[in-house]
C-alpha positions as CSV (number, residue, x, y, z in Angstrom):
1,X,101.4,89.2,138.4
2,X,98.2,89.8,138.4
3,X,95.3,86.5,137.6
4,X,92.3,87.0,135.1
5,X,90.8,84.0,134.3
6,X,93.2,81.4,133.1
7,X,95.7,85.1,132.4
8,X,98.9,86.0,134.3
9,X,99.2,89.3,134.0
10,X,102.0,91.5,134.5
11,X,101.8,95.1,136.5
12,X,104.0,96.3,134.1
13,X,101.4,96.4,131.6
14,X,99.6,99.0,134.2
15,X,102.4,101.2,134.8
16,X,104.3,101.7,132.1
17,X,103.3,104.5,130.0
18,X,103.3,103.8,126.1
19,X,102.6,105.3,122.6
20,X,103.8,104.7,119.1
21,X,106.1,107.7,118.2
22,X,106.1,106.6,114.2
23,X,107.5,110.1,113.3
24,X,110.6,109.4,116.1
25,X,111.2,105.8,115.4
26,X,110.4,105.5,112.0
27,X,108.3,101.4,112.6
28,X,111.9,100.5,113.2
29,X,109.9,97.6,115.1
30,X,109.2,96.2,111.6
31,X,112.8,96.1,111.1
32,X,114.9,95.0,113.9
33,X,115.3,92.2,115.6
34,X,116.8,88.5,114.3
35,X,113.5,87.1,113.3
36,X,110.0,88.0,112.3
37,X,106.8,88.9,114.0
38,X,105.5,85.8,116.4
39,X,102.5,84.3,115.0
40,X,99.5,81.6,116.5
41,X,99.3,78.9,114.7
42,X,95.9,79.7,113.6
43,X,96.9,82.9,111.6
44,X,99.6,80.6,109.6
45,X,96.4,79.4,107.4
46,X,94.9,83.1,107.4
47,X,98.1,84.4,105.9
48,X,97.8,80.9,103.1
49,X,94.8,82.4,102.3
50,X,94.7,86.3,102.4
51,X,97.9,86.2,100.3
52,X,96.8,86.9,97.1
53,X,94.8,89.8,97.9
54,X,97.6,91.2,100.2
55,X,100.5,90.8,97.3
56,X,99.9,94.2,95.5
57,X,100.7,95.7,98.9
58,X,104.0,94.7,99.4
59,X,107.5,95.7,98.0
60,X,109.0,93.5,95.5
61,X,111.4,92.7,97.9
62,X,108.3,91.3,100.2
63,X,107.2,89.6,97.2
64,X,110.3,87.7,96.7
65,X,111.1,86.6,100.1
66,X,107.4,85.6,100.9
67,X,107.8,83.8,97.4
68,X,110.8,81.8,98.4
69,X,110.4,81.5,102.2
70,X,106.2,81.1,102.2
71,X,103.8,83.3,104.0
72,X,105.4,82.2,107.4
73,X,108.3,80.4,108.6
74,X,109.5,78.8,111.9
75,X,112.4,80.8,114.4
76,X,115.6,78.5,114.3
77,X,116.3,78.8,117.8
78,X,112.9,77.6,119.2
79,X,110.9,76.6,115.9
80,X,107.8,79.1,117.2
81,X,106.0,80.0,113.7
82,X,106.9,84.0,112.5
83,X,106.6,86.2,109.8
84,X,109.0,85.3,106.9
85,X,111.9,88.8,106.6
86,X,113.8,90.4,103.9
87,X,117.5,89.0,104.2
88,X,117.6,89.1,107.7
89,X,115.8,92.5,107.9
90,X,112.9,93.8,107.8
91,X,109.4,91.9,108.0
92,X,108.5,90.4,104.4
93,X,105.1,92.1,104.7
94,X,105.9,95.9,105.6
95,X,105.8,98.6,103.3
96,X,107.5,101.9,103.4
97,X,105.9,105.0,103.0
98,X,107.2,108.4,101.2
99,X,108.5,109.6,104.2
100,X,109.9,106.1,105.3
101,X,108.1,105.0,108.3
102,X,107.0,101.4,107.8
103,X,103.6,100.4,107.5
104,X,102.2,96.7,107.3
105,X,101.1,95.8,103.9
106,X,98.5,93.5,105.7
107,X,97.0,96.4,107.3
108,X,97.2,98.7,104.0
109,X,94.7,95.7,102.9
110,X,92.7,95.5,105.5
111,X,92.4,99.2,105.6
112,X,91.0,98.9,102.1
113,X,88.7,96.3,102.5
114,X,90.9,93.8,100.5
115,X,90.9,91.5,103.2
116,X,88.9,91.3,107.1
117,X,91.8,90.3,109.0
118,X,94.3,92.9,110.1
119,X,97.6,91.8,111.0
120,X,99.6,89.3,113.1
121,X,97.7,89.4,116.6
122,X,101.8,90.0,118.2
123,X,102.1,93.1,115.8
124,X,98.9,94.7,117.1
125,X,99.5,93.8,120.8
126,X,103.1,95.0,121.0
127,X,104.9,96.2,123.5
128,X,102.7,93.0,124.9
129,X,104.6,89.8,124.6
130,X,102.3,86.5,124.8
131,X,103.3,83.5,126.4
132,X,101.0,80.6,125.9
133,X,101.2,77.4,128.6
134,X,99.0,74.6,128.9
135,X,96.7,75.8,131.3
136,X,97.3,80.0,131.3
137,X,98.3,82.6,129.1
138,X,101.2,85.0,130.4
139,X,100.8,88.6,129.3
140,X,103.6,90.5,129.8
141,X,105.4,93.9,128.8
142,X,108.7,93.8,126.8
143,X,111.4,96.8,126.8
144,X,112.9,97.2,123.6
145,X,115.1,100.2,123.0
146,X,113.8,100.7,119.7
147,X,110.9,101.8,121.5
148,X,112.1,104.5,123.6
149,X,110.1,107.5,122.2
150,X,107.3,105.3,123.0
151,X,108.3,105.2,126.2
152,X,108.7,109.2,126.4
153,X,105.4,109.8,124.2
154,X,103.6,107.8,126.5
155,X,104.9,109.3,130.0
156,X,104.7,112.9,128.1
157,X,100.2,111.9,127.6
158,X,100.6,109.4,130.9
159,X,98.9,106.5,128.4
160,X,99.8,103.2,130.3
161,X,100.5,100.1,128.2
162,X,96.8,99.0,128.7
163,X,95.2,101.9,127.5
164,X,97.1,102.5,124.6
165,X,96.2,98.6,123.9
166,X,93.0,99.0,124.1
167,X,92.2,97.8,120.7
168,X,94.1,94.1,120.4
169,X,93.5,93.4,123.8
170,X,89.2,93.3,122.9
171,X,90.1,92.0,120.0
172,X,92.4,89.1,121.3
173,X,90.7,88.1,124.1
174,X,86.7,90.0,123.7
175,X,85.4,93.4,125.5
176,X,84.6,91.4,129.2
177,X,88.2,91.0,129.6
178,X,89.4,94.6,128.6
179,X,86.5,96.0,131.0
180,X,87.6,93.7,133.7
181,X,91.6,94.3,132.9
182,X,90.8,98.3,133.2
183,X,89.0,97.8,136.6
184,X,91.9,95.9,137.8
185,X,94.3,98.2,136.8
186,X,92.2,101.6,138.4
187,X,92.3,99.3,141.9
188,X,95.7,98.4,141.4
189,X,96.5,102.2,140.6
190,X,94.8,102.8,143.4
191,X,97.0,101.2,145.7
192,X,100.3,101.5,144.0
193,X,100.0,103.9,141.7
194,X,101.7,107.3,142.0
C-alpha cells in the first residue's frame, strides 16, 4: 500500500492493466452481482432530487422498482446505502441500448444536460473499490470475472487501472491528487515495474 494524504492506496491500482470492453461484456457490471451499486451518503439526497428529471431515462421496469423500493436502499448484509435493482438483477437505473449493452440512465441525463451530476461516484471509479475509515480512505482494485475483457483490453493498450481512471479519480478527490497519484505510480513503475 501506498500513503497519499490521509489515502491507502493499493499497487494494484498501478499495475493492473484495465479498459471497459462494452462490446465483449455487454455492462454486465450493471447486472450482476447480489446488490446494487455502493453509494456515499451524500449522493442518497442527489438521487431524491435529480429523480424527476432522470425518470424518462429509465425502463419501466426501473421505474417501478425505484417506485416501490426509493431512489436508494441499504445492502442487508451490512446496511451500506446502494442503488435500488430490478428483482434481484440489474441496477434500477440502467438502460439498455439496441444492441444491449447497458447504459446508466443517470448518465443518459447528464449527457443531455437534464441533470449536472453524473452517476454514483462507485460506478464511475470501478474496478476501484472505496473503503472509508475514520481517519483514511482505502483505495483498492477489485477482480471481478465479469471483467475479464477489461482485463485483456487493457493489457492488449497497456492502460493501468489509474490511467484509465483518470476521470473519477480528479473528480472524487480534485486534479492535485490525480497529478500526485500519477507521479507515484511512474516512481513506483520505475522500481517495480516491468
Amino acid at each position: 500500500m501506498i500513503q497519499i494524504d490521509d489515502k491507502l492506496i493499493s499497487e494494484d491500482i498501478f499495475s493492473e492493466e484495465f479498459v471497459c470492453n462494452l462490446t465483449k461484456c455487454k455492462g454486465a457490471c450493471c447486472v450482476e452481482g447480489d446488490v446494487g451499486a455502493p453509494l456515499d451518503k451524500d449522493e442518497l439526497v442527489i438521487l431524491d432530487n435529480i429523480y424527476d428529471k432522470i425518470r424518462p431515462y429509465l425502463t419501466e421496469a426501473g421505474i417501478k422498482a425505484l417506485d416501490e423500493q426509493g431512489t436508494w436502499t441499504t445492502d442487508p448484509m451490512d446496511g451500506m446505502y446502494v442503488t435500488p435493482m430490478i428483482e434481484d438483477a440489474e441496477c434500477a437505473y440502467v438502460t439498455f441500448d439496441e444492441r444491449g449493452i447497458t447504459k446508466c440512465g443517470i448518465e443518459k441525463a447528464y449527457e443531455d444536460g437534464a441533470v449536472d451530476w453524473q452517476k454514483p461516484i462507485s460506478c464511475h471509479l470501478y474496478p476501484i473499490r472505496v473503503t472509508e475509515y475514520s481517519t483514511f480512505s482505502a483505495l483498492n482494485y477489485h477482480e471481478w470475472n465479469v471483467c475479464s475483457d477489461a482485463c485483456t483490453l487493457g493489457k492488449e493498450l497497456q492502460v493501468p487501472v489509474y490511467k484509465f481512471l483518470k476521470t473519477p479519480l480528479t473528480r472524487k478527490y480534485g486534479e492535485d491528487f490525480y497529478t500526485t497519484l500519477s507521479d507515484v505510480a511512474e516512481e513506483w513503475k520505475k522500481e517495480y515495474g516491468n
